[in-house]
PAFI-68799 format. One record per residue (C-alpha): x negated, y negated, z; residue in three letters. Coordinates in Angstrom, 3 decimals. Layout:
N
<atom X="X" Y="Y" Z="Z" code="ALA"/>
...
//
This chain:
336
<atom X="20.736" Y="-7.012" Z="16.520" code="UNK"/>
<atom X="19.491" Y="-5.333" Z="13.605" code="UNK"/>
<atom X="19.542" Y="-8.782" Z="11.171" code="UNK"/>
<atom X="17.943" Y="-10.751" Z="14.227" code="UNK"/>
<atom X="15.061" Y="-7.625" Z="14.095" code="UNK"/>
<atom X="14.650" Y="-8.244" Z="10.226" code="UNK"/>
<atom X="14.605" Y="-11.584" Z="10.345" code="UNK"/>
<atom X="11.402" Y="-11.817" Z="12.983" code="UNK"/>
<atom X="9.713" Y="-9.212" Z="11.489" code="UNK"/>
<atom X="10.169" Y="-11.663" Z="8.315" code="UNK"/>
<atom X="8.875" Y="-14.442" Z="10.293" code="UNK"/>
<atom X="6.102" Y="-12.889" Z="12.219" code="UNK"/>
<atom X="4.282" Y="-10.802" Z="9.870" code="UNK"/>
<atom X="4.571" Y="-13.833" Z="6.948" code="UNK"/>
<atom X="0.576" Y="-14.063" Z="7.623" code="UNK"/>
<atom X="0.737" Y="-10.591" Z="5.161" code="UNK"/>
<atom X="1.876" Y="-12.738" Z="2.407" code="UNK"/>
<atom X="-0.264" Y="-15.947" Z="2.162" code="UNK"/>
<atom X="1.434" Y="-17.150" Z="-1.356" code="UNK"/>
<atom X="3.977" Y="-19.672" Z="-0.953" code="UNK"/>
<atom X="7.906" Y="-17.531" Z="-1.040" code="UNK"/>
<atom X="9.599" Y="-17.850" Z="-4.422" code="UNK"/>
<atom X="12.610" Y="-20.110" Z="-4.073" code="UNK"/>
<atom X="14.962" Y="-17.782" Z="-4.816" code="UNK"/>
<atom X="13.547" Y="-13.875" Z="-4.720" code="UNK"/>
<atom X="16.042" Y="-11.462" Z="-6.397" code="UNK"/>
<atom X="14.280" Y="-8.456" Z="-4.652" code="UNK"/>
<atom X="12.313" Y="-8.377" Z="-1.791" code="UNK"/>
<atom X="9.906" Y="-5.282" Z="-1.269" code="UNK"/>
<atom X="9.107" Y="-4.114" Z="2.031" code="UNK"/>
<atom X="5.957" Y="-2.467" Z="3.001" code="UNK"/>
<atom X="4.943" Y="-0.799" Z="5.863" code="UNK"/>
<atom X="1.036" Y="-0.447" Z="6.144" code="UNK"/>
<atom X="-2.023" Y="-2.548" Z="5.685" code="UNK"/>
<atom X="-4.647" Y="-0.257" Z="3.770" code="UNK"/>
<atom X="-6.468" Y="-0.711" Z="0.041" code="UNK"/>
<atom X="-3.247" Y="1.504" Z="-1.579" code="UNK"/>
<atom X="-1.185" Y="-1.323" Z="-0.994" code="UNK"/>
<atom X="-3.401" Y="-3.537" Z="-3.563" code="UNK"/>
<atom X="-1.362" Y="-2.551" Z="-6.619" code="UNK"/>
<atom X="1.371" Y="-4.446" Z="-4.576" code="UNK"/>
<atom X="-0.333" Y="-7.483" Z="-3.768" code="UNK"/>
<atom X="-1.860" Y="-7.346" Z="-7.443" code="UNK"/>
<atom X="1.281" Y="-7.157" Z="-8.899" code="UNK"/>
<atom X="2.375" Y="-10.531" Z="-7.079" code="UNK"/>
<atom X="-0.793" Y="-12.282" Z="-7.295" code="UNK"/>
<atom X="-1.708" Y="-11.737" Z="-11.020" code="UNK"/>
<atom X="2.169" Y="-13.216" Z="-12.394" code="UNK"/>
<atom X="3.119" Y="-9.681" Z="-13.360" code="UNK"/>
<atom X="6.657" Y="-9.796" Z="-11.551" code="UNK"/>
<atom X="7.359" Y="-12.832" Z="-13.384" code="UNK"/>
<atom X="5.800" Y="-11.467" Z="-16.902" code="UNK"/>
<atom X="8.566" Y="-8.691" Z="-16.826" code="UNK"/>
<atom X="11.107" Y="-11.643" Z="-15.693" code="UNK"/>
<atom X="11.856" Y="-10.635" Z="-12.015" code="UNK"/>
<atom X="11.699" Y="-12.750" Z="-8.659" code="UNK"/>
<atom X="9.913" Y="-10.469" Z="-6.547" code="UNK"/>
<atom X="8.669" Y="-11.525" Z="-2.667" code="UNK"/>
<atom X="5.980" Y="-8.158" Z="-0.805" code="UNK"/>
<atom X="7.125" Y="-8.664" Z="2.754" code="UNK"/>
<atom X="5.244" Y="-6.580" Z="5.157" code="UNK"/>
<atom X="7.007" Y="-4.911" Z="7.833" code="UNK"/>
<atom X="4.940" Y="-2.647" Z="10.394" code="UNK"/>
<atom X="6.676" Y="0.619" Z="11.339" code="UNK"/>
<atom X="9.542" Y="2.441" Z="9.123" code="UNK"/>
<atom X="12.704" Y="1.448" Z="11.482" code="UNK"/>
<atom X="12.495" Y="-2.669" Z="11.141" code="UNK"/>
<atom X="12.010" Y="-1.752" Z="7.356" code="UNK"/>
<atom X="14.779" Y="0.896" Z="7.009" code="UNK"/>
<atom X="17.111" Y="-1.084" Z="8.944" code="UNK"/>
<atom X="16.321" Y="-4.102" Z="6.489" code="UNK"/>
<atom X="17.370" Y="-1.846" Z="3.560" code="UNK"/>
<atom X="20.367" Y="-0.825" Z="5.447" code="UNK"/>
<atom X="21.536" Y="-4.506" Z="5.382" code="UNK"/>
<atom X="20.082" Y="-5.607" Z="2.030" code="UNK"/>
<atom X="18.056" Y="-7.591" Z="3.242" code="UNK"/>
<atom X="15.348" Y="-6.049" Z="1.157" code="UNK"/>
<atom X="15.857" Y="-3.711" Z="-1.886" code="UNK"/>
<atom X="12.847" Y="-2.001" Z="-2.214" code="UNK"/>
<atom X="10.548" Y="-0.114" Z="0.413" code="UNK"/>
<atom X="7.002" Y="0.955" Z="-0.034" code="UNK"/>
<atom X="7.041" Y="3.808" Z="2.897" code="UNK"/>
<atom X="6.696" Y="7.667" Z="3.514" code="UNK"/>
<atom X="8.750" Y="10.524" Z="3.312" code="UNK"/>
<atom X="9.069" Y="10.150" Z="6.761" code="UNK"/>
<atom X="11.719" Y="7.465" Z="6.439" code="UNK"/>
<atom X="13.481" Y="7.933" Z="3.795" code="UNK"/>
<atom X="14.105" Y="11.635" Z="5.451" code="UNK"/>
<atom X="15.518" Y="10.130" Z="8.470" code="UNK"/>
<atom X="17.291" Y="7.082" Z="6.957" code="UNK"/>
<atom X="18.865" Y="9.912" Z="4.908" code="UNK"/>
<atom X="19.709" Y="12.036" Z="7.675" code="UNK"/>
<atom X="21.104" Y="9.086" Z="9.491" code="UNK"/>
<atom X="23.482" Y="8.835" Z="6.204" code="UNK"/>
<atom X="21.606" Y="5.758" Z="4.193" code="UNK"/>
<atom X="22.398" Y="6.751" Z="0.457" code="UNK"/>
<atom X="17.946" Y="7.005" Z="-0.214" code="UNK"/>
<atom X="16.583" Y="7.446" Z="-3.335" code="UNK"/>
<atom X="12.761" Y="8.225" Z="-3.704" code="UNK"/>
<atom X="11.977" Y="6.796" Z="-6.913" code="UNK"/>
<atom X="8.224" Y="7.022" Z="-7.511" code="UNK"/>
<atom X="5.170" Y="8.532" Z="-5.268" code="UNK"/>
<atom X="2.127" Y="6.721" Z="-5.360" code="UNK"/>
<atom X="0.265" Y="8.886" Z="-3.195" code="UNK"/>
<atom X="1.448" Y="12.825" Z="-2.883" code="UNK"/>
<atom X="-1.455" Y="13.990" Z="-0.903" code="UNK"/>
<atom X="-2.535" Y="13.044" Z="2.654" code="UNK"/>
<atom X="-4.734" Y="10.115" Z="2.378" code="UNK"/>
<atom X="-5.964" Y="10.396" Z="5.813" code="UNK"/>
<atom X="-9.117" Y="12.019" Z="7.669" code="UNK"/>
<atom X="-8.573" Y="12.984" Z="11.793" code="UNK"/>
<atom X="-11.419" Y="11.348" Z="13.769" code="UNK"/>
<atom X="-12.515" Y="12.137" Z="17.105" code="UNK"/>
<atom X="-14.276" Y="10.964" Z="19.860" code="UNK"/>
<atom X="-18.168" Y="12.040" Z="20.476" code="UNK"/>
<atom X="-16.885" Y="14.348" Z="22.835" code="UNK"/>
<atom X="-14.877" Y="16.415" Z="20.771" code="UNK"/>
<atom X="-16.725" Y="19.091" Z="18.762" code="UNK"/>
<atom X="-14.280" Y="21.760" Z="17.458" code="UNK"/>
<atom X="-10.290" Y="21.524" Z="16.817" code="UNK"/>
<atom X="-10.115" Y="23.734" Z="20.236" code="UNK"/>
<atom X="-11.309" Y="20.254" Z="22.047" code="UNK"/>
<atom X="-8.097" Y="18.588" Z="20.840" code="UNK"/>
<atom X="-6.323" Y="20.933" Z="23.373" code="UNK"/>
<atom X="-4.728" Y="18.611" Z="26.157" code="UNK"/>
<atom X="-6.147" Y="15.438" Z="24.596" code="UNK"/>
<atom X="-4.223" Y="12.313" Z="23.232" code="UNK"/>
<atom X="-3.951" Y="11.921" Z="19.654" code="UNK"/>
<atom X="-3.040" Y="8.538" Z="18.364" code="UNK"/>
<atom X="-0.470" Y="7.393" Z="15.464" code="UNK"/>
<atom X="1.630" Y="4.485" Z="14.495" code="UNK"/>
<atom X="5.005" Y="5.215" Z="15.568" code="UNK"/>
<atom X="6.143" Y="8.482" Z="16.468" code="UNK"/>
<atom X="8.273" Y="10.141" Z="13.114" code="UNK"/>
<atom X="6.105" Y="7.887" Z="10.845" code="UNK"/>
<atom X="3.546" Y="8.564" Z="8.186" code="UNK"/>
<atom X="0.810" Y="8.349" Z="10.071" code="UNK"/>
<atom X="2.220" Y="10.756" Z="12.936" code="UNK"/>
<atom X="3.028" Y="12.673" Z="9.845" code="UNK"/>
<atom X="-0.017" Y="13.215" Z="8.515" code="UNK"/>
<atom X="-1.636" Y="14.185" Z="12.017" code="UNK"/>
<atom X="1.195" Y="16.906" Z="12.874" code="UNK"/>
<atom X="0.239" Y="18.416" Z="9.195" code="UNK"/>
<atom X="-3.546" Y="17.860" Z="9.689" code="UNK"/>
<atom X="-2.846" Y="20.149" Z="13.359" code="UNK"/>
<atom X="-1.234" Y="22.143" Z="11.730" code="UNK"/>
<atom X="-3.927" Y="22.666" Z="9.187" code="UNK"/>
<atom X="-6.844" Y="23.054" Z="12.246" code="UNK"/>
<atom X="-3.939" Y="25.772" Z="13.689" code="UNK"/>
<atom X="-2.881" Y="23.635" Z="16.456" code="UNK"/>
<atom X="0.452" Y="23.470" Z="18.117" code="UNK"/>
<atom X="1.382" Y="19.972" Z="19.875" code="UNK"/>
<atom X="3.686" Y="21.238" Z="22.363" code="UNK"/>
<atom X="1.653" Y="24.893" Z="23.098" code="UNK"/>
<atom X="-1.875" Y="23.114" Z="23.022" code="UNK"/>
<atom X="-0.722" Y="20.718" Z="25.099" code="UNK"/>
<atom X="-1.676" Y="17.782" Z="22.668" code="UNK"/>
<atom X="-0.151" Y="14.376" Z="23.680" code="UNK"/>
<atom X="1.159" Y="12.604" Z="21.117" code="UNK"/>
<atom X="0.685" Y="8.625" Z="21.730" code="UNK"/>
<atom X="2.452" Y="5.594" Z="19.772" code="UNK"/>
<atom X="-0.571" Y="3.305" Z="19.758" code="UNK"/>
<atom X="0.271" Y="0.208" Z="16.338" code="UNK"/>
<atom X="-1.334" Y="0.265" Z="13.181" code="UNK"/>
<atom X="-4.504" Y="1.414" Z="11.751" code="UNK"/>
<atom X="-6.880" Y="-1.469" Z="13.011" code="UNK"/>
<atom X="-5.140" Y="-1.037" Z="16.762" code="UNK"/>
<atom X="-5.549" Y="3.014" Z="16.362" code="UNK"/>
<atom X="-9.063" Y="2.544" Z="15.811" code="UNK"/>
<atom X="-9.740" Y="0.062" Z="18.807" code="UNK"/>
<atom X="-7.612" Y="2.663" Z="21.020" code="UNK"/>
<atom X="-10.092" Y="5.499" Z="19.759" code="UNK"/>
<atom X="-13.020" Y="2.874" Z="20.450" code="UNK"/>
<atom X="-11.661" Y="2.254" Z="23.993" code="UNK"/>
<atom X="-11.115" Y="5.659" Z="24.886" code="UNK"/>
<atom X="-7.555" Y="5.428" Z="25.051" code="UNK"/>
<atom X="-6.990" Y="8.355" Z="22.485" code="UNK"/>
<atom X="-9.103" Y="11.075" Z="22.104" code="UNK"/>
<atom X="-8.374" Y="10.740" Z="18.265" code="UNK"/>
<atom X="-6.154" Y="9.349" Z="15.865" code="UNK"/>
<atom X="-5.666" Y="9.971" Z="11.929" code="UNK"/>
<atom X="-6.796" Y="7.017" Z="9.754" code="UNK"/>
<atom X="-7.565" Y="6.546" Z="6.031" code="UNK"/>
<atom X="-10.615" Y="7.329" Z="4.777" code="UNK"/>
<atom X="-11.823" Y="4.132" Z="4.522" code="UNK"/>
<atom X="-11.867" Y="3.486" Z="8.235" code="UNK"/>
<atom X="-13.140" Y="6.746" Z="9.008" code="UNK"/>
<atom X="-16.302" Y="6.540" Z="7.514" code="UNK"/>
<atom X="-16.576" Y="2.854" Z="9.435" code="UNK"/>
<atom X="-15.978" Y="4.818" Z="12.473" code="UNK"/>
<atom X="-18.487" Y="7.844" Z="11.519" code="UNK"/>
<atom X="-21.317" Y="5.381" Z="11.175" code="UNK"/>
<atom X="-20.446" Y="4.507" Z="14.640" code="UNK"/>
<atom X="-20.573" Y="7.766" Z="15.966" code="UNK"/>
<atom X="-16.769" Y="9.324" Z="15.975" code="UNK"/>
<atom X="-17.245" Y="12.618" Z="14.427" code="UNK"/>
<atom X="-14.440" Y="12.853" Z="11.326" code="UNK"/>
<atom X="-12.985" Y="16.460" Z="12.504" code="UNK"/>
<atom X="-11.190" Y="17.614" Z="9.203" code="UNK"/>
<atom X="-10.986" Y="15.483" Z="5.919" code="UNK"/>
<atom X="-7.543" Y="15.804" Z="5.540" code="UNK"/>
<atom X="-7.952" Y="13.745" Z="2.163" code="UNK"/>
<atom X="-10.139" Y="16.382" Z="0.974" code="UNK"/>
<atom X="-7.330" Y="19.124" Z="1.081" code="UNK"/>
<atom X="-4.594" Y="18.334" Z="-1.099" code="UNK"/>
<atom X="-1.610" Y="18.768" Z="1.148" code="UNK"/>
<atom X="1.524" Y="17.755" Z="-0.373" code="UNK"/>
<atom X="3.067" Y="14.826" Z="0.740" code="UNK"/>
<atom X="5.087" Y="11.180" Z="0.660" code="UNK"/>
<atom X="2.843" Y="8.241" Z="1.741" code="UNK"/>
<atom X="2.934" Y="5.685" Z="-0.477" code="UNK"/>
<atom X="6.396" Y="6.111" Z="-2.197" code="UNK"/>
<atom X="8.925" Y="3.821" Z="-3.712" code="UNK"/>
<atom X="12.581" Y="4.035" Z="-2.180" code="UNK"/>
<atom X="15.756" Y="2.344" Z="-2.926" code="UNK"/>
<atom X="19.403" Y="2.559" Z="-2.090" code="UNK"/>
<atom X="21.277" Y="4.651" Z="-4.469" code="UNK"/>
<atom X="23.883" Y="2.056" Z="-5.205" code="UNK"/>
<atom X="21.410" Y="-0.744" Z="-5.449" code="UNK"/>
<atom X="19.839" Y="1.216" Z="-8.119" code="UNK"/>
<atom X="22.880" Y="1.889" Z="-9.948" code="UNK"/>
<atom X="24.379" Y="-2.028" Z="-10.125" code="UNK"/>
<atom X="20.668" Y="-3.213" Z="-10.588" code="UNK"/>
<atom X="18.836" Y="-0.816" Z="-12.866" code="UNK"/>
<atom X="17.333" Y="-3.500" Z="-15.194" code="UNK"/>
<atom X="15.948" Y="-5.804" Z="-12.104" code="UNK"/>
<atom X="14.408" Y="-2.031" Z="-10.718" code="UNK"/>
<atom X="13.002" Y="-1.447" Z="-13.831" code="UNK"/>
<atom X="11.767" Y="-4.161" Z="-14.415" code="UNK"/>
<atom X="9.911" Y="-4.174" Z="-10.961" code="UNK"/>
<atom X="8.497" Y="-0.886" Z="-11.511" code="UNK"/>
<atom X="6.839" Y="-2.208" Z="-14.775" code="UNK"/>
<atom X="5.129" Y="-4.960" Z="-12.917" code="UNK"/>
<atom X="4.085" Y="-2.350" Z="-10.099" code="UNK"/>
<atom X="2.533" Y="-0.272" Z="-12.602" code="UNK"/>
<atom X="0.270" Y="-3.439" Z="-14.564" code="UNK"/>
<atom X="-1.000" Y="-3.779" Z="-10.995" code="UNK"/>
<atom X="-1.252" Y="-0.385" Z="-10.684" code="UNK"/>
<atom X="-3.859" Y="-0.187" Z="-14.086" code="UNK"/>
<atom X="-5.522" Y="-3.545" Z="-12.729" code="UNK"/>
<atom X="-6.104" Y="-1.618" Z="-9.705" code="UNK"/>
<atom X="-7.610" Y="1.154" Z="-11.095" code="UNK"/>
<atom X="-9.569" Y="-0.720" Z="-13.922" code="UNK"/>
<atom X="-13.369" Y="-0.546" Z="-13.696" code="UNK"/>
<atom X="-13.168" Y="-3.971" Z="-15.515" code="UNK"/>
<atom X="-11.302" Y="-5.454" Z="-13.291" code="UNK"/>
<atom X="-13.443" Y="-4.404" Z="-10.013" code="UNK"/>
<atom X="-14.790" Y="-7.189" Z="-8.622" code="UNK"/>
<atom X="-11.738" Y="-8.623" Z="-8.683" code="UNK"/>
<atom X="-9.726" Y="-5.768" Z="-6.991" code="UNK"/>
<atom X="-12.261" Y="-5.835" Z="-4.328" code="UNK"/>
<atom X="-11.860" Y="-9.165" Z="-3.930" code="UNK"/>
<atom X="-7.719" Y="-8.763" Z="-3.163" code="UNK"/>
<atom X="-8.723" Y="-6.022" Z="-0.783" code="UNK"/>
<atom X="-11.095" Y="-7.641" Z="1.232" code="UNK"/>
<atom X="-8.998" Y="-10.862" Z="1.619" code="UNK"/>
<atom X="-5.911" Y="-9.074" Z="2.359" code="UNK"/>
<atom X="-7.650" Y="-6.598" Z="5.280" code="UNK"/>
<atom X="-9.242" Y="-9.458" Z="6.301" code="UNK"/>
<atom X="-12.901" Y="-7.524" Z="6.032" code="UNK"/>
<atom X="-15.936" Y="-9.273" Z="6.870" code="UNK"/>
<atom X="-18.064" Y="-6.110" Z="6.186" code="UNK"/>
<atom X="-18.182" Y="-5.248" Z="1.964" code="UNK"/>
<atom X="-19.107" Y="-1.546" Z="2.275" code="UNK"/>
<atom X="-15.960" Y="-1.142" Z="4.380" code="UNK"/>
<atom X="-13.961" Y="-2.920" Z="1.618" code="UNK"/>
<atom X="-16.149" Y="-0.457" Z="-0.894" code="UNK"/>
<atom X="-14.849" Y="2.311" Z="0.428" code="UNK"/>
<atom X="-11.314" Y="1.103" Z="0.915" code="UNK"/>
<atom X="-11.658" Y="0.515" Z="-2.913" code="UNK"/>
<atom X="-13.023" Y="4.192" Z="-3.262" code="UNK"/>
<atom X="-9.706" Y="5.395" Z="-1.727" code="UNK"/>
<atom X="-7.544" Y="3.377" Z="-3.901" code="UNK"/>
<atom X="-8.910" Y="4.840" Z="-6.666" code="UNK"/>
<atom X="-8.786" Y="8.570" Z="-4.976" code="UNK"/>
<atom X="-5.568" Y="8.501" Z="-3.408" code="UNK"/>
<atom X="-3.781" Y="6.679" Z="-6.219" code="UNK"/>
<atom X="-1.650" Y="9.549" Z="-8.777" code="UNK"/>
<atom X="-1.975" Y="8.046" Z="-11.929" code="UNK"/>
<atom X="1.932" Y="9.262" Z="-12.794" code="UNK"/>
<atom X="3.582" Y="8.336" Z="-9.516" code="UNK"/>
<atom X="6.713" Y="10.712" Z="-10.202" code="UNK"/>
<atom X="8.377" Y="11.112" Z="-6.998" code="UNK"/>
<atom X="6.668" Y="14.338" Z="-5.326" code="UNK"/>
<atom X="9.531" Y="17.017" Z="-4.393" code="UNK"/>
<atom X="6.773" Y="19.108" Z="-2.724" code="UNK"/>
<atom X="5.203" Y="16.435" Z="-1.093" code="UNK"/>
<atom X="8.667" Y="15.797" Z="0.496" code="UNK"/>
<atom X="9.777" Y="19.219" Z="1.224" code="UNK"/>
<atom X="6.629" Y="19.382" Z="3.313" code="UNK"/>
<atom X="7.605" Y="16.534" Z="5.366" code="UNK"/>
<atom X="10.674" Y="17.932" Z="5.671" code="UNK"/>
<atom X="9.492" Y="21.153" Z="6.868" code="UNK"/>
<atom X="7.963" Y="19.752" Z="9.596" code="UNK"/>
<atom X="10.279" Y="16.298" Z="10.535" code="UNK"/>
<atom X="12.768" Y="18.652" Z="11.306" code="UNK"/>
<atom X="11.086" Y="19.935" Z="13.993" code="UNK"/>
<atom X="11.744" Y="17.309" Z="16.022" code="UNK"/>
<atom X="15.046" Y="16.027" Z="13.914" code="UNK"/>
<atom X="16.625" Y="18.712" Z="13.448" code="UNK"/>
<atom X="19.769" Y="16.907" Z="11.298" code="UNK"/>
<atom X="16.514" Y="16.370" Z="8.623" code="UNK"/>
<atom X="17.302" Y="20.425" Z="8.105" code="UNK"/>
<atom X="20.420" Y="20.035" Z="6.179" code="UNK"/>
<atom X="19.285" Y="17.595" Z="3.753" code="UNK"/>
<atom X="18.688" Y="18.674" Z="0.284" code="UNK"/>
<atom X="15.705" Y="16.914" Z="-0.323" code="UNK"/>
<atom X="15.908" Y="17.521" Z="-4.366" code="UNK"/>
<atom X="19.256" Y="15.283" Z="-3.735" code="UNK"/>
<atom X="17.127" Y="12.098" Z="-2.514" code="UNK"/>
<atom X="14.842" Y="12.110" Z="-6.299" code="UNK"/>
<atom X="15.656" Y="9.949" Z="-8.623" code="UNK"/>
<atom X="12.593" Y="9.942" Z="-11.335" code="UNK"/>
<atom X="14.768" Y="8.459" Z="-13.938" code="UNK"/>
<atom X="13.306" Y="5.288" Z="-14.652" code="UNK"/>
<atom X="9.779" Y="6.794" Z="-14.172" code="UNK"/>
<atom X="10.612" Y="9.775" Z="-16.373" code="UNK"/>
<atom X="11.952" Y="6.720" Z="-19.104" code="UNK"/>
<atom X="8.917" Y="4.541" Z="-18.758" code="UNK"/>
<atom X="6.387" Y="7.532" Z="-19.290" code="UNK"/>
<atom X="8.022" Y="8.905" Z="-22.071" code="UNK"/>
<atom X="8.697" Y="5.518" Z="-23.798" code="UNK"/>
<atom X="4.412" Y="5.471" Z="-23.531" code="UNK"/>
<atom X="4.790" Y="2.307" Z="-21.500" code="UNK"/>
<atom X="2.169" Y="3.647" Z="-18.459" code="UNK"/>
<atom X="-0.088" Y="5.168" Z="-21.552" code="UNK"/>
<atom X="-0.020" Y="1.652" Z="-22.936" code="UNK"/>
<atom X="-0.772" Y="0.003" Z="-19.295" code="UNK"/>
<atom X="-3.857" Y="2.479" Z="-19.290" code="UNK"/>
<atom X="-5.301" Y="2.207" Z="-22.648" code="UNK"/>
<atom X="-5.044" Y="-1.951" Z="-22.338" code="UNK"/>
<atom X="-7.234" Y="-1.971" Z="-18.956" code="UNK"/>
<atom X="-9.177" Y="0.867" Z="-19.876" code="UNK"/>
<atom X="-8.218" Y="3.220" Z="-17.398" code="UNK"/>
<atom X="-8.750" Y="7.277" Z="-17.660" code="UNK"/>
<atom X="-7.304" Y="10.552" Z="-15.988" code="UNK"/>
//
C-alpha cells in the first residue's frame, strides 16, 4: 500500500515539476509545500546546477509529510525538504532520520483571522485551519497559540485538517475556519482583503524546523559524495535566490511555479524568501527541540527521542569551513 501511495502521489502532483524527468535520477528530493522558500529548489534544477556538481537530481512534490516519509522509508526518494515535524515522528516511528541542514529555523508564518475576530480571546471555541494535523503548518499554529497564551484543548479551539496553503486560504475566505496560519506572503494578500493578521508569528523569532533537509542515516553513509554533491547545487540556488542581480529572474521562477497572476503577491513571496531564508542553513537543534517540546504533546513516544541524535551537520560544517558557501556568496553578490 505504501509504494502504490508513492507512486500516485508521483503521478498526480507531476504538474509541480513541469521539466521533462531525467532518464535516470540518482536522487529524487521530495518536498512538501508550495511557497517562494522552495525556489532555491526549483532554481537549483532549472539553472543546470545539479548537473554542474555531476548529480541526477528529480524535485518531486509531495503534499503532506506521511506520503513523503513513507517514500523515504522505501527509497523511493532520498532526500526530503520537510519540518521538524516529520522527521520527529518518522524518528519516533524508528526511521534512522538525519536532519542535515535548516533552511528556515524560525516560524515563517503569520495567524490570520476572520473580520470577526479582534483579540486572541476570540479564537476561543473557533476553528483554526492547518495542513495536516502533526505537520508544519499545524506546527507553527500550536506554537503561535501558544505564543497568544492559548490552550487548544482548555480554550476549546478546534483544530481542522483543511490541504495546503492556497485551500487554507479559500477555507478562511468561505468561512469554514475562523483562521488558519499561512506565510507571510499570503497574509498580506488576505489583509488587503480584509482578514485581520492576529500575531506576525514571522516577526518573533521562534525557533523552529520548516524548511529542513533530511535523509536516512544509512543513505548518507553509502552515498556521501552524491549528498554532497546535492547540497552544493542546493546552495548555488540558494545564492541565485538571494542575489539582487539575479531578481527578476527569481521572481520570475516564483511566479510561474505558484502559478500567480497578481506580481505584488509574487513581490512579497520574494520578500519572504529573502527573510525567512538563514544564510548558513546548519541544522537548528533549538528549532527542533521546540518542536519537540510541543509534538509530544500529542505523541508522546516523540518524548524519548534525543533530538541532538537526529543532527548530522557534517557535510554543512565541511562545506562552510572549506569557504565553499563564502565563495557561492561573494560570486552572486550576496551579503549577511
Amino acid at each position: 500500500m505504501t509504494k502504490i501511495l508513492c507512486a500516485l502521489a508521483l503521478l498526480i502532483f507531476s504538474w509541480a515539476t513541469p521539466l521533462p524527468l531525467l532518464a535516470a535520477p540518482e536522487l529524487v528530493i521530495g518536498y512538501a509545500n508550495i511557497s517562494a522558500r522552495v525556489s532555491p529548489l526549483w532554481i537549483a534544477q532549472e539553472k543546470g546546477f545539479f548537473a554542474k556538481y555531476g548529480v541526477a537530481v528529480q524535485p518531486v512534490y509531495m503534499p503532506g509529510s506521511p506520503v513523503m516519509i513513507a517514500s523515504l522509508s522505501t527509497g523511493q526518494i532520498q532526500l526530503a525538504n520537510s519540518g521538524g515535524t516529520a522527521a520527529l515522528g518518522a524518528a519516533a516511528g524508528g526511521l534512522d532520520l538525519k536532519v542535515i541542514g535548516t533552511f528556515t529555523s524560525r516560524i515563517p508564518f503569520d495567524l490570520v483571522v476572520r473580520p470577526s475576530i479582534k483579540s486572541a480571546q476570540d479564537l476561543r471555541g473557533k476553528r483554526l485551519g492547518v495542513q495536516v494535523i502533526g505537520g508544519t503548518i499545524w506546527m507553527g499554529a500550536m506554537l503561535g497559540l501558544e505564543h497568544l497564551g492559548l490552550d487548544p484543548r482548555r480554550d476549546a479551539v478546534q483544530i481542522v485538517a483543511a490541504g495546503d496553503q492556497t485551500m487554507l486560504i479559500q477555507a478562511l475566505e468561505k468561512g469554514t475556519v475562523d483562521a488558519t496560519v499561512v506565510d507571510s506572503a499570503f497574509s498580506n494578500s488576505l489583509k488587503q482583503r480584509g482578514f485581520p493578521i492576529l500575531v506576525e508569528l514571522s516577526k518573533t523569532n521562534i525557533p523552529f524546523v520548516s524548511n529542513g533537509i533530511i535523509a536516512r542515516a544509512s543513505y548518507l553513509q553509502q552515498q556521501t559524495d552524491a549528498a554532497r554533491n546535492t547540497l552544493k547545487a542546493w546552495l548555488e540556488g540558494v545564492a541565485y535566490a538571494l542575489s539582487p542581480k539575479m531578481k527578476s529572474s527569481v521572481l520570475e521562477t516564483i511566479t510561474r511555479r505558484l502559478k500567480i497572476s497578481d506580481p505584488a503577491l509574487a513581490a512579497r513571496g520574494y520578500e519572504d524568501l529573502l527573510q525567512a531564508t538563514d544564510r548558513k542553513p546548519f541544522p537548528s537543534l533549538e528549532g527542533l527541540r521546540n518542536v519537540q517540546r510541543l509534538m509530544k504533546l500529542q505523541n508522546p513516544a516523540v518524548a524519548g527521542l534525543k533530538t541532538e541524535n537526529l543532527i548530522d551537520g557534517k557535510l554543512m560544517k565541511e562545506l562552510d569551513e572549506s569557504g565553499f558557501i563564502d565563495q557561492l556568496y561573494s560570486t552572486y553578490g550576496v551579503k549577511d
